[in-house]
C-alpha atoms as a printed R data frame, in Angstrom:
    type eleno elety resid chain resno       x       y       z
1   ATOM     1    CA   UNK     A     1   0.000   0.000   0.000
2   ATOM     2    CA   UNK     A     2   2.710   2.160   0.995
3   ATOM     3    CA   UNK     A     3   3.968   5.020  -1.494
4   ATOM     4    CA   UNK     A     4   2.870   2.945  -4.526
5   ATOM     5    CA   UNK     A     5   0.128   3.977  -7.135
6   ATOM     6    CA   UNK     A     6   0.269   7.945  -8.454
7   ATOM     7    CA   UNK     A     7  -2.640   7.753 -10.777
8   ATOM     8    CA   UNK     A     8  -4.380  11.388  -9.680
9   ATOM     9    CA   UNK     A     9  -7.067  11.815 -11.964
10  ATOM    10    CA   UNK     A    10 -10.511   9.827 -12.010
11  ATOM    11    CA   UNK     A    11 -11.516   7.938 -15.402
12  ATOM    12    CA   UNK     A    12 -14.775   8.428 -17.073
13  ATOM    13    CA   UNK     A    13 -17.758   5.901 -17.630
14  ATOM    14    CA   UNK     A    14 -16.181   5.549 -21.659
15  ATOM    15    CA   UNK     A    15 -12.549   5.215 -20.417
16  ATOM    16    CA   UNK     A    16 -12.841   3.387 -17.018
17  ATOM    17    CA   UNK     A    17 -12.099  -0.339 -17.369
18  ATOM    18    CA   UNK     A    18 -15.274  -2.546 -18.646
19  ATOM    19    CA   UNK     A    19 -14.553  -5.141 -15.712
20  ATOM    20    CA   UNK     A    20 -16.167  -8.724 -15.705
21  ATOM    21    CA   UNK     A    21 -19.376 -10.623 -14.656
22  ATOM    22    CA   UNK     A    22 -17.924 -12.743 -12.476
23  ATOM    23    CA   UNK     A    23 -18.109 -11.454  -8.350
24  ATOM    24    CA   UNK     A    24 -15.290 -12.279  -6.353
25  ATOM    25    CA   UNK     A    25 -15.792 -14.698  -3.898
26  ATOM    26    CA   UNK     A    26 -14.971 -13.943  -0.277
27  ATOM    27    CA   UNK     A    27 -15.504 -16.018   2.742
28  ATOM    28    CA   UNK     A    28 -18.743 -16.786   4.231
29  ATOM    29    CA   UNK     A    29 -17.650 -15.817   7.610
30  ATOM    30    CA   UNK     A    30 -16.858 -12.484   9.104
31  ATOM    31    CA   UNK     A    31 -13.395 -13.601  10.675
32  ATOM    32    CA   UNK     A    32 -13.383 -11.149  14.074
33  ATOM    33    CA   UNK     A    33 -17.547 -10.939  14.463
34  ATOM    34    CA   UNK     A    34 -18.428 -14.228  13.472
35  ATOM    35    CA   UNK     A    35 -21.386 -13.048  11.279
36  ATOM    36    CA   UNK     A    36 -21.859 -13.108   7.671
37  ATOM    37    CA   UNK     A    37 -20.144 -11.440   5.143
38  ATOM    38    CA   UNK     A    38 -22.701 -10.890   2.714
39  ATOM    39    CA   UNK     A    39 -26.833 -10.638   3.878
40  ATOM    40    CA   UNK     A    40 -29.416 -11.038   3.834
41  ATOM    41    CA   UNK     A    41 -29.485  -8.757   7.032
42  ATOM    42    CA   UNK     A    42 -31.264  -8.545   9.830
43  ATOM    43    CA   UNK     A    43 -34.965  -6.814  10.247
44  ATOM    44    CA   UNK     A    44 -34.177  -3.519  10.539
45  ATOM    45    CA   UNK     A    45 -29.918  -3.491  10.179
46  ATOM    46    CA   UNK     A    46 -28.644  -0.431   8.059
47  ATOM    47    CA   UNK     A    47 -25.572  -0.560   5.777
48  ATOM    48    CA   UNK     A    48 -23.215   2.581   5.375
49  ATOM    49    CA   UNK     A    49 -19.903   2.681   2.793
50  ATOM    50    CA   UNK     A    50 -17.143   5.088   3.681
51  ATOM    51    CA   UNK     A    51 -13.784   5.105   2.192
52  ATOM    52    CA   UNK     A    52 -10.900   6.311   4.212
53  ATOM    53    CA   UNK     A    53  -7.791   5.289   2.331
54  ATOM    54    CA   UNK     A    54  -6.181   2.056   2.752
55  ATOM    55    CA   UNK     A    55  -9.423  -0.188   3.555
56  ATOM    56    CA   UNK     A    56  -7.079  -2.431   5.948
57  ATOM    57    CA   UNK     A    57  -7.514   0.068   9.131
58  ATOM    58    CA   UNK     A    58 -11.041   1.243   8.053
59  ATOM    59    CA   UNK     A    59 -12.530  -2.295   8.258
60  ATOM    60    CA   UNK     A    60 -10.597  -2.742  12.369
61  ATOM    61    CA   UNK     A    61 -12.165   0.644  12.857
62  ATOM    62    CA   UNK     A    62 -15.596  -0.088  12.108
63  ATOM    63    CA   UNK     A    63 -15.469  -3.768  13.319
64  ATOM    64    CA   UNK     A    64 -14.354  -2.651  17.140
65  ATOM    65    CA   UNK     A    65 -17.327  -0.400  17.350
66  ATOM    66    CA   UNK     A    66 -20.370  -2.078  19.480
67  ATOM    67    CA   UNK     A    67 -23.819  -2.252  17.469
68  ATOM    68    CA   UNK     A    68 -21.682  -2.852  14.277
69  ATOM    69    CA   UNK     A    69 -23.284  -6.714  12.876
70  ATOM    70    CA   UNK     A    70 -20.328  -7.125   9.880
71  ATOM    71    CA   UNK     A    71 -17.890  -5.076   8.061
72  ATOM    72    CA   UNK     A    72 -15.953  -5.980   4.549
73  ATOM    73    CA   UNK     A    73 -13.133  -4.106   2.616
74  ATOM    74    CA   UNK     A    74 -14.483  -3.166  -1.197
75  ATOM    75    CA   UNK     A    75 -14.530  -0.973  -4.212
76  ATOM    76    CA   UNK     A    76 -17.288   1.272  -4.576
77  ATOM    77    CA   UNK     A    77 -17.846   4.989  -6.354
78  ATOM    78    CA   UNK     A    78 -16.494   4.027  -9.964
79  ATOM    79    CA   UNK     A    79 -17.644   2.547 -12.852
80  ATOM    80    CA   UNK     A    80 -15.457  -1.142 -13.232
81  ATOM    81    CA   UNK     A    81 -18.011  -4.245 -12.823
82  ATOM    82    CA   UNK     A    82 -16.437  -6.591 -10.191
83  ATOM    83    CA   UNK     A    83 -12.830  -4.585 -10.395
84  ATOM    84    CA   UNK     A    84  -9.835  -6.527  -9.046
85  ATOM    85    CA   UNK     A    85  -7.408  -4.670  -6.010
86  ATOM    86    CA   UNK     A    86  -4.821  -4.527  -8.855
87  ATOM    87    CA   UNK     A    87  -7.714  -2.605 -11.351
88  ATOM    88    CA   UNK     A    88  -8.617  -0.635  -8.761
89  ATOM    89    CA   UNK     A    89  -4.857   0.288  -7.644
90  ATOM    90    CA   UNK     A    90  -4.367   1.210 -11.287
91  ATOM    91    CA   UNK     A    91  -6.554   4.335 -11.267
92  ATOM    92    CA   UNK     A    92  -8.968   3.201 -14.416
93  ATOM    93    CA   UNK     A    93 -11.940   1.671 -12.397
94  ATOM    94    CA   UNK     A    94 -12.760   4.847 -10.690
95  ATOM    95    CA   UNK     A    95 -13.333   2.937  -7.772
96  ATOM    96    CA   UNK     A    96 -11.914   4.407  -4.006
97  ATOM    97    CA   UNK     A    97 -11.080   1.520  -1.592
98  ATOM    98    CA   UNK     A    98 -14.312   1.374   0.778
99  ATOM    99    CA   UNK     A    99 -15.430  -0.712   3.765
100 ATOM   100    CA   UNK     A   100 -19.044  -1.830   4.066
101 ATOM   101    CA   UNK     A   101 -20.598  -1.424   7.348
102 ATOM   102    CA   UNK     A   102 -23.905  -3.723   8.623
103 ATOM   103    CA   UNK     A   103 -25.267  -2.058  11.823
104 ATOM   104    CA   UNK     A   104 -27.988  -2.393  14.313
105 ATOM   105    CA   UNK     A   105 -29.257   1.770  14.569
106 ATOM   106    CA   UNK     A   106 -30.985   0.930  17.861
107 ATOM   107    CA   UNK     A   107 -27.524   0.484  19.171
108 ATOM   108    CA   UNK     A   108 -25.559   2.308  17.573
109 ATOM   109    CA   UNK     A   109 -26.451   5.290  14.737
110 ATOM   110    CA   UNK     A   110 -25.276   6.650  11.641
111 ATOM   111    CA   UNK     A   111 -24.107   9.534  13.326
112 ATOM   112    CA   UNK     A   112 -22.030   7.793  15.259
113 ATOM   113    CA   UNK     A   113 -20.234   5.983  12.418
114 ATOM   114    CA   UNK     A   114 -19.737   9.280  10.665
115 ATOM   115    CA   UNK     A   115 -18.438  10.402  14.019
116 ATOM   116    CA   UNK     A   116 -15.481   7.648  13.999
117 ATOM   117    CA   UNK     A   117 -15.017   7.910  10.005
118 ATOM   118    CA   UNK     A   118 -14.348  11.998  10.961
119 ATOM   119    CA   UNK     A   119 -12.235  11.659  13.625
120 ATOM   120    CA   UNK     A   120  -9.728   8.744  12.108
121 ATOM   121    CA   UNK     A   121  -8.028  10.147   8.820
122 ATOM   122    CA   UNK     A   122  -7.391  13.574   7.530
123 ATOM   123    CA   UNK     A   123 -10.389  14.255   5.014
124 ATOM   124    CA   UNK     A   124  -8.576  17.337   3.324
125 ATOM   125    CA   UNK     A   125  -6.127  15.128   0.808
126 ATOM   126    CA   UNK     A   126  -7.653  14.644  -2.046
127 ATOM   127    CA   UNK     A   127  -6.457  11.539  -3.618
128 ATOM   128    CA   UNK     A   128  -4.208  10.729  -1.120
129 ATOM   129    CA   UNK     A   129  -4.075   9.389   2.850
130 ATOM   130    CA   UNK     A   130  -0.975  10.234   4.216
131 ATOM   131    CA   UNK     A   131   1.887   8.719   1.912
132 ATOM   132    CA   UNK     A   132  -0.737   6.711   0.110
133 ATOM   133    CA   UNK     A   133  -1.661   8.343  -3.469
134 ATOM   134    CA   UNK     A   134  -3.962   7.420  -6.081
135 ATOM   135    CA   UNK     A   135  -7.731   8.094  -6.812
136 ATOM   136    CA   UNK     A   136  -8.280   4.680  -4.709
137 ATOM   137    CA   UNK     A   137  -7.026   6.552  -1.488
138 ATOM   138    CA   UNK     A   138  -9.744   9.250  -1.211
139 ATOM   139    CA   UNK     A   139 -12.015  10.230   1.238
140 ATOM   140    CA   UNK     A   140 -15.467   9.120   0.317
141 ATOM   141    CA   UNK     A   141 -19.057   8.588   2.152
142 ATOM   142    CA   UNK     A   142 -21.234   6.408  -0.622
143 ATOM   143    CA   UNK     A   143 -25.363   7.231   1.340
144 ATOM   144    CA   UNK     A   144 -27.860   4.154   0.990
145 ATOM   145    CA   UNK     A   145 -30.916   6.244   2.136
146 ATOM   146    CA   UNK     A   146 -32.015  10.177   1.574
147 ATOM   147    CA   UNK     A   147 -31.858  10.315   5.464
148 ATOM   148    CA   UNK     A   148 -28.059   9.531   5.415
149 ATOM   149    CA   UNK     A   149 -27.270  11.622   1.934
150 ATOM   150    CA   UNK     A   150 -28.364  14.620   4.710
151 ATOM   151    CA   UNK     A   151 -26.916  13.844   7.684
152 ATOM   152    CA   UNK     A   152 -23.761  13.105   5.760
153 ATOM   153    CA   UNK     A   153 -23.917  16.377   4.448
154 ATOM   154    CA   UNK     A   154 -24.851  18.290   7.523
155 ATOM   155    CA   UNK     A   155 -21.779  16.763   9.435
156 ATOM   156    CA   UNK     A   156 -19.342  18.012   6.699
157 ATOM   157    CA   UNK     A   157 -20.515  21.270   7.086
158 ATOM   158    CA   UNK     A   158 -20.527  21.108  11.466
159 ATOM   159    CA   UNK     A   159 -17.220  19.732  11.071
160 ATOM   160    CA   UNK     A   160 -15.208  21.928   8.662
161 ATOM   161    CA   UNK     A   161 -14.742  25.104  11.450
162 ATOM   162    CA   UNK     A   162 -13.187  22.424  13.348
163 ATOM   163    CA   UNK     A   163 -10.822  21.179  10.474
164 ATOM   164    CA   UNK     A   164 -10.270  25.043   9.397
165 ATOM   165    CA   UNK     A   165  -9.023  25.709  13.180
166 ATOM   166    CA   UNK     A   166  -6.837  22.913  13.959
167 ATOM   167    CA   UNK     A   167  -4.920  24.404  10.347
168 ATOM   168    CA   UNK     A   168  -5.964  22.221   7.691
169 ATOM   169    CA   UNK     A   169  -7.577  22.872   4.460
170 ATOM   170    CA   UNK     A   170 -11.613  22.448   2.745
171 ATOM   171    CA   UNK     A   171 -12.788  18.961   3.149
172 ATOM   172    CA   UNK     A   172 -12.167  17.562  -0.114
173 ATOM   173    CA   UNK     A   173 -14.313  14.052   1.143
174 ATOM   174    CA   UNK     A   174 -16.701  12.722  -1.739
175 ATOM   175    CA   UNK     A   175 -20.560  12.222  -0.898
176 ATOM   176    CA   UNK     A   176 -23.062  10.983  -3.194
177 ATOM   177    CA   UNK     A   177 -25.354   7.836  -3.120
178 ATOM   178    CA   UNK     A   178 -23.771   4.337  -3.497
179 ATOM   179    CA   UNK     A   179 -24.341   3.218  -6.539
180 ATOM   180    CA   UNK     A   180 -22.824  -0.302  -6.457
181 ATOM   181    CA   UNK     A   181 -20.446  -1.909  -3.448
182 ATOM   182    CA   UNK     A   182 -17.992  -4.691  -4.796
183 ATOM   183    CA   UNK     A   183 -16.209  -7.154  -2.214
184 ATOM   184    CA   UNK     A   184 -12.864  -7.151  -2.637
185 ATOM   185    CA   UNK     A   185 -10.807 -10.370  -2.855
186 ATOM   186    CA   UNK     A   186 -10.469 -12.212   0.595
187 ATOM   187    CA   UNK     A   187  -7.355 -11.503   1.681
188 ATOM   188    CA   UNK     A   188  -8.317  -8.110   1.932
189 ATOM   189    CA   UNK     A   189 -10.960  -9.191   4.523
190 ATOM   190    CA   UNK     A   190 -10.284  -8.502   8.345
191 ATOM   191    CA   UNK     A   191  -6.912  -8.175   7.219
192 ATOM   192    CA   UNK     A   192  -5.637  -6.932  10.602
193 ATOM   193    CA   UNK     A   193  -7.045  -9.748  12.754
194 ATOM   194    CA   UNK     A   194  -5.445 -11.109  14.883
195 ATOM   195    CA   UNK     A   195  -5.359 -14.310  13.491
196 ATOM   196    CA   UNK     A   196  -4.121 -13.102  10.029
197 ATOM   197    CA   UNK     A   197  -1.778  -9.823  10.195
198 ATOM   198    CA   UNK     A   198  -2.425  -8.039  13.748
199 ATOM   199    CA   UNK     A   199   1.146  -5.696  13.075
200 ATOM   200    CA   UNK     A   200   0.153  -5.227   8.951
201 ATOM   201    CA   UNK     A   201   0.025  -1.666   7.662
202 ATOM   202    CA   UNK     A   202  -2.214   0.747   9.068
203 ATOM   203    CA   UNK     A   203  -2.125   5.007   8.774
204 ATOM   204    CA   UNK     A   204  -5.179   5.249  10.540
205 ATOM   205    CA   UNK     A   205  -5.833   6.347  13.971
206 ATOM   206    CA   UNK     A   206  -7.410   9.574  16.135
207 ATOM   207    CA   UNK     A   207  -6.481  12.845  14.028
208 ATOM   208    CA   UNK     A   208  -6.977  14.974  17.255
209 ATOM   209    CA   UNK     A   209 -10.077  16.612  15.944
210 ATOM   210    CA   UNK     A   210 -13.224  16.106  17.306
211 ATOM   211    CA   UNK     A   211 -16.215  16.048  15.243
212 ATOM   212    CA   UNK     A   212 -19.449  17.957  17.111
213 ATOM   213    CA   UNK     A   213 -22.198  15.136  16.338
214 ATOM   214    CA   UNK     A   214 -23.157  11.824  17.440
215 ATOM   215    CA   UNK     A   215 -22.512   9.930  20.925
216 ATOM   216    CA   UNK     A   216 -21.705   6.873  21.129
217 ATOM   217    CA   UNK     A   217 -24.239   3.873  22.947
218 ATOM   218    CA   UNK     A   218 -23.318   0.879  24.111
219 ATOM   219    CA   UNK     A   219 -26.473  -0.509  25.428
């Protein structure tokens, strides 16, 4: 991950690569929760897409939080049918690299995930996360309801004063509606489990800003 693709600009629907019917398989299992990777859901469960950067730390991010059912590392925002990580890396799928997040909202709500995606990598790059570049690094919230598409919204806007005072620049982050999530291949999956690669590569962690919405529940 570390200092490799450069690719800046995003591809178009004509030039972005055509990609394949085929969906990549992943395991059935959710490695760390023990729940499923892929629904159906639960009565009621909610699914929110953010992209981060490097999808390794997102996923551990979203997995440790309580209320959270499953997580997965993916593609999403581009135009490639069922892209491949090396597609995707290449800049021609117009894909970011995203984690899926099931979650039950009567223990734990939207806000709150925004509030952790926020607070754990620097939304002001552009197509970058630290020393990670490429159009696959950005910062990106895909919606999956109109409620979320404005609350998404809203919490850009409440938290830019406090990006613009601790010295950093416009939030550059991406929001629109999801338009497709693809699963990316399994080793991708819970790739910082413990049981797989607890000391793997991770940029990811409290930015020292704190974002004014959401609280966190635990019951």
């Amino acid at each position: 991950m570390f200092l490799r693709f450069k690719k800046l600009d995003l591809p178009t629907a004509d030039s972005a690569l055509p990609g394949r019917d085929a969906e990549i398989q992943v395991a059935s299992t959710h490695t760390v929760l023990g729940t499923p990777m892929k629904g159906p859901w639960p009565a009621g469960y909610e699914t929110a897409v953010f992209g981060m950067g490097c999808f390794w730390g997102v996923e551990r991010i979203f997995w440790q939080l309580p209320g959270v059912h499953s997580t997965s590392a993916g593609y999403a925002g581009g135009f490639t049918t069922n892209p491949t990580y090396e597609e995707t890396c290449s800049g021609t799928t117009g894909h970011t690299e995203a984690v899926q997040v099931v979650y039950d909202p009567s223990k734990i709500s939207y806000e709150d995930l925004l509030k952790a995606f926020w607070e754990n990598h620097d939304p002001t790059q552009g197509m970058r996360q630290g020393n990670d570049r490429g159009t696959q690094y950005r910062s990106a919230i895909y919606t999956t309801t109109e409620a979320q598409a404005s609350v998404a919204q809203s919490s850009r806007e409440a938290f830019q004063p406090v990006v613009t005072a601790a010295g950093h620049g416009a939030i550059t982050t991406e929001i629109k509606p999801l338009t497709k999530y693809y699963y990316a291949e399994d080793y991708h999956q819970q790739y910082l489990s413990s049981d797989k690669n607890p000391n793997g590569y991770c940029n990811h962690g409290p930015n020292g800003m704190t974002c004014p919405i959401g609280v966190a529940r635990t019951n």
